[in-house]
Backbone as a printed PyTorch tensor [residue, N CA C, xyz], in Angstrom:
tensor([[[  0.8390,  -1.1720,   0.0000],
         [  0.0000,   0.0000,   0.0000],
         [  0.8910,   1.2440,   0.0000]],

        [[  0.4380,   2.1270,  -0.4570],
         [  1.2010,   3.3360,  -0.8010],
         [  0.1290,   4.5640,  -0.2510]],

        [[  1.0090,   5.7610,   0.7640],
         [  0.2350,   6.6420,   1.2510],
         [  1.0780,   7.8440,   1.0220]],

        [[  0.1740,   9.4640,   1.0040],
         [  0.8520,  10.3410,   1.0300],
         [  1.4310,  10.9790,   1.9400]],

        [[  2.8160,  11.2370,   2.2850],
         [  3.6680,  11.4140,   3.7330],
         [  4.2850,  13.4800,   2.5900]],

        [[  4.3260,  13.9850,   4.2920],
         [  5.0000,  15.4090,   4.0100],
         [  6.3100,  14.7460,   3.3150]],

        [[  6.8930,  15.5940,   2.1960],
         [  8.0330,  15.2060,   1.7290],
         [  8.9900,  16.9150,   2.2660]],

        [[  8.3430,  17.7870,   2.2050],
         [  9.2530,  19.1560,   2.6670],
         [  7.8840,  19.7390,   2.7190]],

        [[  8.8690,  20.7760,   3.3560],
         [  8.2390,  22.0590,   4.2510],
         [  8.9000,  23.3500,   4.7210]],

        [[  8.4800,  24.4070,   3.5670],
         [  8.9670,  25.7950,   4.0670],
         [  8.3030,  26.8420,   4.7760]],

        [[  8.5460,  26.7420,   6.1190],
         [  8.0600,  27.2220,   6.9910],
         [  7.5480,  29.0570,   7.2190]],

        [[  6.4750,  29.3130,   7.6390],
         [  5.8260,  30.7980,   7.4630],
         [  7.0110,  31.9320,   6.3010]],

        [[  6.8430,  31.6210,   4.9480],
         [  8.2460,  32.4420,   4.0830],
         [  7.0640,  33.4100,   3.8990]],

        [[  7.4240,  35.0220,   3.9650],
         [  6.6180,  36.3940,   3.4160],
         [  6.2560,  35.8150,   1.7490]],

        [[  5.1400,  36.5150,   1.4790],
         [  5.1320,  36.7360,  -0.0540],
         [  5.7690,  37.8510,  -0.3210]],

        [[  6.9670,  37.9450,  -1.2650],
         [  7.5230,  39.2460,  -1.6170],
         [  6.6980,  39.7410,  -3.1700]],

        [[  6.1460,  39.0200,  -3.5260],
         [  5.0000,  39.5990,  -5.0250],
         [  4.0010,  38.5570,  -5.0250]],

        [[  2.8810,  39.7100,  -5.8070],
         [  2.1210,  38.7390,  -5.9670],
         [  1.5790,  39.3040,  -8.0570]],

        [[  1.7070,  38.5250,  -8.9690],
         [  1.5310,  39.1230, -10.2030],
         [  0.2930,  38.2920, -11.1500]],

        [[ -0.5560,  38.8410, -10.7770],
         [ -1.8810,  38.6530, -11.3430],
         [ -2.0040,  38.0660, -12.7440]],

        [[ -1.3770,  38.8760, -13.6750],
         [ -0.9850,  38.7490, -15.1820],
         [ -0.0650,  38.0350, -15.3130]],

        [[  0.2610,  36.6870, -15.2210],
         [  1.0830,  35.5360, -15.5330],
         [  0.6990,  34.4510, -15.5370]],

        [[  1.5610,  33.5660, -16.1400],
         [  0.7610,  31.9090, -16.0930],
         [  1.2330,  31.7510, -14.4810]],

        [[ -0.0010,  30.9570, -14.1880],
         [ -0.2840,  30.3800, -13.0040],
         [  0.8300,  29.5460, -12.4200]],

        [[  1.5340,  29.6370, -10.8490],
         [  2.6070,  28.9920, -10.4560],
         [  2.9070,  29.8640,  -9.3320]],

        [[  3.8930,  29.2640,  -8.5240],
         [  4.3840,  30.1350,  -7.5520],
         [  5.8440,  30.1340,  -7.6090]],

        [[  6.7690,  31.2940,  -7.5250],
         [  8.2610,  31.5050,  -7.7550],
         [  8.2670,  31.5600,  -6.8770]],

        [[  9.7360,  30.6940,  -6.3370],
         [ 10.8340,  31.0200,  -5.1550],
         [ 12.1420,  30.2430,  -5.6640]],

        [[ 12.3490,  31.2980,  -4.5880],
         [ 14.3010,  31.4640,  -4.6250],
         [ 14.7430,  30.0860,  -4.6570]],

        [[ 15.3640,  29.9180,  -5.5340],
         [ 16.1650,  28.9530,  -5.5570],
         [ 16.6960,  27.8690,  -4.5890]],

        [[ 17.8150,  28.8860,  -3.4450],
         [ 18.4020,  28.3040,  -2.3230],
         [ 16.9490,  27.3840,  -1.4590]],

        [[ 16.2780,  28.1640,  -1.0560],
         [ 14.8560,  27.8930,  -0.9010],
         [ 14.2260,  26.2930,  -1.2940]],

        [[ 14.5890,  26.3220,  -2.5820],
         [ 13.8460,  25.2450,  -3.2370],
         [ 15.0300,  23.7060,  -2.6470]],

        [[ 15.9840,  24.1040,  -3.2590],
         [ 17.0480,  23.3960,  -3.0820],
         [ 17.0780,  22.7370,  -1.0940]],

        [[ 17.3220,  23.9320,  -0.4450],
         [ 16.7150,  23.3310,   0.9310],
         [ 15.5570,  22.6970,   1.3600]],

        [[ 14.4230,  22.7940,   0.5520],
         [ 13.1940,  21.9530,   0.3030],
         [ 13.0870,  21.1680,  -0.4050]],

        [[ 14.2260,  20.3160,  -0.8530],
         [ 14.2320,  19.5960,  -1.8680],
         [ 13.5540,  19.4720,  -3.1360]],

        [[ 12.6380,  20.6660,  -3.5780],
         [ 11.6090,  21.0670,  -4.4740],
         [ 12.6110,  20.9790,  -6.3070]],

        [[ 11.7600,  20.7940,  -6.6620],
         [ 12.1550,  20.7170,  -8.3450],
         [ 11.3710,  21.4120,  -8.9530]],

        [[ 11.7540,  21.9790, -10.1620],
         [ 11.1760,  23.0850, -11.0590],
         [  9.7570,  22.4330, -11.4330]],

        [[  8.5960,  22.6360, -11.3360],
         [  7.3950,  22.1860, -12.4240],
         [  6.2340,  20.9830, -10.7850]],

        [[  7.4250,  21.1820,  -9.9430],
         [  6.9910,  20.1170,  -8.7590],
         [  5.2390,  20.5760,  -8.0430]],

        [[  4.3850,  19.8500,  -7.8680],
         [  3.4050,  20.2170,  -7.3500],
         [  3.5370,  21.0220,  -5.6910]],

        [[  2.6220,  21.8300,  -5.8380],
         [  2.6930,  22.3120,  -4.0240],
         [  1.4630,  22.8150,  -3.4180]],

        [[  1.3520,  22.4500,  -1.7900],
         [  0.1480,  23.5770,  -1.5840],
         [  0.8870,  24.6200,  -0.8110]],

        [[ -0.0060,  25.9570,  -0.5930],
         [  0.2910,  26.7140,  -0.3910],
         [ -0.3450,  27.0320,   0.7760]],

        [[ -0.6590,  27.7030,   2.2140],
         [ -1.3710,  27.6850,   3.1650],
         [ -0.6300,  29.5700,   3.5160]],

        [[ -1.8200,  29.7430,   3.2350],
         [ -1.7630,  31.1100,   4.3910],
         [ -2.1500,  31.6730,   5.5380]],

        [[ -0.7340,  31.9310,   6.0480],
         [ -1.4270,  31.8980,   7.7590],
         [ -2.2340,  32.8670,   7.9470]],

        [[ -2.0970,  34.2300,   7.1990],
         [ -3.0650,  35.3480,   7.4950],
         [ -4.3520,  35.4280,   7.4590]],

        [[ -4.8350,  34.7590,   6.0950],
         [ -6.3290,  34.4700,   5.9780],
         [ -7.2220,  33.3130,   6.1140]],

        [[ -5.9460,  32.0700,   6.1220],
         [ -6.2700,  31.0520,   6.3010],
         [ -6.7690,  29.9200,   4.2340]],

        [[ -6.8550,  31.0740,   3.5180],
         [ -6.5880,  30.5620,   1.6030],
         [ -5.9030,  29.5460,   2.1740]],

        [[ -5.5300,  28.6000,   1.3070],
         [ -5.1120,  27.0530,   0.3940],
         [ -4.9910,  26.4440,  -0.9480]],

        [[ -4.2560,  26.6990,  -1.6030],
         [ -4.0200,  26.4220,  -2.5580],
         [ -3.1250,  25.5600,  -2.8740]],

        [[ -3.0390,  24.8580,  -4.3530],
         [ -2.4440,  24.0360,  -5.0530],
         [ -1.4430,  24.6630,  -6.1610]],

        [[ -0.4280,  24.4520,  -6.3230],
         [ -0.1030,  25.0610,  -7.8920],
         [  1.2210,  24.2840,  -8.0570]],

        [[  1.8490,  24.3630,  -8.8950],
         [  3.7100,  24.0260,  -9.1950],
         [  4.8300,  25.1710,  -8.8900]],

        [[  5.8170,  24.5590,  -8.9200],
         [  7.1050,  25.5260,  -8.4080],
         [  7.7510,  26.2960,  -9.6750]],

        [[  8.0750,  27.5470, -10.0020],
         [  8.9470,  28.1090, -11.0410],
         [ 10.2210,  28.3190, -10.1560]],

        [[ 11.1460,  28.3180, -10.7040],
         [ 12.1850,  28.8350,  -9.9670],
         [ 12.8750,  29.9720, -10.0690]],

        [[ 12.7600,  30.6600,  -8.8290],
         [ 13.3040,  32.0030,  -8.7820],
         [ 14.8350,  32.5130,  -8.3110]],

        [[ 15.4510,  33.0500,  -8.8200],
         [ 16.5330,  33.7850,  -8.6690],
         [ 17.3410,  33.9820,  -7.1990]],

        [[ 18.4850,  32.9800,  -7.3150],
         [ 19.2700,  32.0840,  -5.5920],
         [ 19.5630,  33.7420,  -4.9280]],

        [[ 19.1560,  33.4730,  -3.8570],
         [ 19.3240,  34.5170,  -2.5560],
         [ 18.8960,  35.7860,  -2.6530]],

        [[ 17.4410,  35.5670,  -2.8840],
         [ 16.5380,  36.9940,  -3.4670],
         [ 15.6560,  36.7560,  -2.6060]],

        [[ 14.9560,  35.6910,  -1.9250],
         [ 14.0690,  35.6470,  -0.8240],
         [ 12.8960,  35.9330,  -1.5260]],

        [[ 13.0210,  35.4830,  -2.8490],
         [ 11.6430,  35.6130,  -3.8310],
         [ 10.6600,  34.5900,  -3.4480]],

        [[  9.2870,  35.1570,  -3.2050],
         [  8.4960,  33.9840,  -3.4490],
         [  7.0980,  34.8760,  -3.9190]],

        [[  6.8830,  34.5550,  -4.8690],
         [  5.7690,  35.0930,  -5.7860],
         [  4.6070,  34.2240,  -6.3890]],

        [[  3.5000,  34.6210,  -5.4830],
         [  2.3740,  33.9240,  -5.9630],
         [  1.8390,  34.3690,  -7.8120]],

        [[  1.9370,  33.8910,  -8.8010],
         [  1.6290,  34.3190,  -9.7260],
         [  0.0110,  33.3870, -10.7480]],

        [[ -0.4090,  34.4100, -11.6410],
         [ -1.7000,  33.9970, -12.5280],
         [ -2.4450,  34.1700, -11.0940]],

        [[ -3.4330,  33.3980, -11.3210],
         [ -4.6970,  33.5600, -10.3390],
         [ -5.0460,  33.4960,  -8.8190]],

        [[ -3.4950,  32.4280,  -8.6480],
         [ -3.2540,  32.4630,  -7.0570],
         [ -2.9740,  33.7590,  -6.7780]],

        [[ -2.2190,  34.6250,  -7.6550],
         [ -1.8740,  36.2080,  -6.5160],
         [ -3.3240,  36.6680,  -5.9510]],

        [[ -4.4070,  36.2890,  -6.4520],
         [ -5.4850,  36.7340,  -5.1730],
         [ -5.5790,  35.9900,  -4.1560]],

        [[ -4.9190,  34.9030,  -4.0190],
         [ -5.6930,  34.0250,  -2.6330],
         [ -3.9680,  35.2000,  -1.3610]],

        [[ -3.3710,  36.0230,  -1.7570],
         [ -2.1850,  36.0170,  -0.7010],
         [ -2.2470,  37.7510,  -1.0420]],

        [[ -1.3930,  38.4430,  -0.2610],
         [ -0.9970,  39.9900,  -0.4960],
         [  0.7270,  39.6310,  -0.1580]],

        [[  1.2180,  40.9570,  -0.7120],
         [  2.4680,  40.8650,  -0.1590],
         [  2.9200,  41.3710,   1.1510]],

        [[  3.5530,  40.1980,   2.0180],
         [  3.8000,  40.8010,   3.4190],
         [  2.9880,  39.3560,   3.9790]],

        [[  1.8580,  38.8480,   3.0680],
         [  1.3370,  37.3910,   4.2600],
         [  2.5770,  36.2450,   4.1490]],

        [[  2.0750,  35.9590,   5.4260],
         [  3.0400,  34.5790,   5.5980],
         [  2.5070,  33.3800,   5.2410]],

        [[  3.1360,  32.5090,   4.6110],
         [  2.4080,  31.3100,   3.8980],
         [  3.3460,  30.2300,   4.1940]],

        [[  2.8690,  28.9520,   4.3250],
         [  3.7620,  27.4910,   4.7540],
         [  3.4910,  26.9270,   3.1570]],

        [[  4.7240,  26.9270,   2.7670],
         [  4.5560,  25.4890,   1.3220],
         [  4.7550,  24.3960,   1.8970]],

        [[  3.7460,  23.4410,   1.3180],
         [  4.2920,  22.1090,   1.6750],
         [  4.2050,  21.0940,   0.6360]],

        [[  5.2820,  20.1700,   0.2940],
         [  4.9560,  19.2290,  -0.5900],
         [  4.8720,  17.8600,  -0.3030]],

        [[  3.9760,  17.2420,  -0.8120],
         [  3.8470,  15.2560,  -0.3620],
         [  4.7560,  14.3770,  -1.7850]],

        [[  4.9010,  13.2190,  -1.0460],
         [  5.4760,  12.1250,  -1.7680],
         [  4.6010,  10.8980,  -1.5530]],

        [[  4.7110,  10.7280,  -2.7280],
         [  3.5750,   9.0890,  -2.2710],
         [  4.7610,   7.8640,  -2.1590]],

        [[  4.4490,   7.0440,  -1.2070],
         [  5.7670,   5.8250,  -0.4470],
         [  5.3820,   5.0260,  -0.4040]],

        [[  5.8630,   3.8210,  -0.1050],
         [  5.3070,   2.6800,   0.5530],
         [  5.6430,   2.6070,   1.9610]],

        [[  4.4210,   2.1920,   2.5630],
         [  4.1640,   2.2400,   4.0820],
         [  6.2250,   1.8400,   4.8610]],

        [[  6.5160,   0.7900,   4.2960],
         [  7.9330,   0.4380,   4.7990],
         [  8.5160,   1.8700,   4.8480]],

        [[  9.3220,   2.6320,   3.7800],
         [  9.7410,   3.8000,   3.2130],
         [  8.7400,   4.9550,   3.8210]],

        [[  8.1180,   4.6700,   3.8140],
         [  7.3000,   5.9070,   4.6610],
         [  7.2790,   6.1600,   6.5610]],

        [[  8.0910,   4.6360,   7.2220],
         [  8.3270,   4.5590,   8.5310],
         [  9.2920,   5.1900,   8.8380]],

        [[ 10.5380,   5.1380,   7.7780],
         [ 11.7610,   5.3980,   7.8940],
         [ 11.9670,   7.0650,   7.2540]],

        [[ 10.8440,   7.4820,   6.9110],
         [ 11.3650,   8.3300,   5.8560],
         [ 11.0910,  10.0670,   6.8290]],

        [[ 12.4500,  10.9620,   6.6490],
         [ 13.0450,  12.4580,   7.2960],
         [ 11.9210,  13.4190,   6.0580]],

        [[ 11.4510,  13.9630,   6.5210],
         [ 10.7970,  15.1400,   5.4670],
         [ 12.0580,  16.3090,   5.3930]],

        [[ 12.6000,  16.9720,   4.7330],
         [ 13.1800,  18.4670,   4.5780],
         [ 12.5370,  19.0660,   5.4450]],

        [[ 12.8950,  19.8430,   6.6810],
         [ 11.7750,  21.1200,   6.8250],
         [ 12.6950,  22.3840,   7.0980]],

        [[ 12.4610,  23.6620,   6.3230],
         [ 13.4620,  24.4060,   6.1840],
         [ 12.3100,  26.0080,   6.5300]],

        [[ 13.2550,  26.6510,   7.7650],
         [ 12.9690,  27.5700,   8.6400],
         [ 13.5800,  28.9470,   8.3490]],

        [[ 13.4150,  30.3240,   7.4640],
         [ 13.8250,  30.8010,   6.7640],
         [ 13.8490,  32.3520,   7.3500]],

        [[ 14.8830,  32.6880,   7.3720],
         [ 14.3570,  34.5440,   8.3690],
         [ 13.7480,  35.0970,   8.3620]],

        [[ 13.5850,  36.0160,   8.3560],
         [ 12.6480,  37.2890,   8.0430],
         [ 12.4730,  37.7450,   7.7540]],

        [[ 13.6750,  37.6530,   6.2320],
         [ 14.4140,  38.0270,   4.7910],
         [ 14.3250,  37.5140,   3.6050]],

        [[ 13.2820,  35.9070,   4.4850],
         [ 13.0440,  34.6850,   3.7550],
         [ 14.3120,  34.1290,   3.0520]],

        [[ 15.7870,  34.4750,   3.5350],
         [ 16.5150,  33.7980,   3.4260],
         [ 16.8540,  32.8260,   4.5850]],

        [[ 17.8600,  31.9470,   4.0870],
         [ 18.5620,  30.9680,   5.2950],
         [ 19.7150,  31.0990,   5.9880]],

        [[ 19.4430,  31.3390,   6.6280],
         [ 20.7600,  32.0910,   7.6840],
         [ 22.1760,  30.8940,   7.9510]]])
């Protein structure tokens, strides 16, 4: 049997943009992704702590040590810039691999870089 387990987790990161007029996705910084083990095109949800929105979308990748994270296309309405939002992404496992298995979870300043 195979279940979905947290695979990473970037913890309360600011939205630094949000751009209405684009294809749909959310940008972040690179370093970011890389400490979240995230890949370009990778599925994600999005959770905002301010209003409590939820969303789904994929990762673009944004520009290493810019503390970019930009809700873009239709998600920039579910966030403003300045809310704090948790990404999180799942992996589907097998129950064995899923006992044993460390999620990424990466805790980011207040600069939304990694110190």
């Amino acid at each position: 049997m195979r279940i979905e387990m947290l695979k990473s987790k970037i913890h309360r990161v600011k939205i630094t943009q949000a751009e209405l007029h684009y294809v749909g996705s959310i940008t972040i910084d690179e370093n970011l992704m890389d400490a979240a083990s995230l890949v370009e095109g990778e599925k994600v949800q999005v959770v905002n702590i301010n209003n409590g929105e939820r969303l789904e979308t994929y990762v673009i990748k944004g520009e290493r040590n810019t503390g970019t994270v930009c809700l873009n296309g239709p998600a920039a309405r579910k966030a403003q810039v300045g809310d704090m939002v948790i990404i999180i992404s799942y992996a589907s496992m097998e129950m064995e691999e899923a006992r044993n298995f460390k999620p990424a979870l990466v805790f980011p300043g207040p600069d939304n870089l990694l110190n």
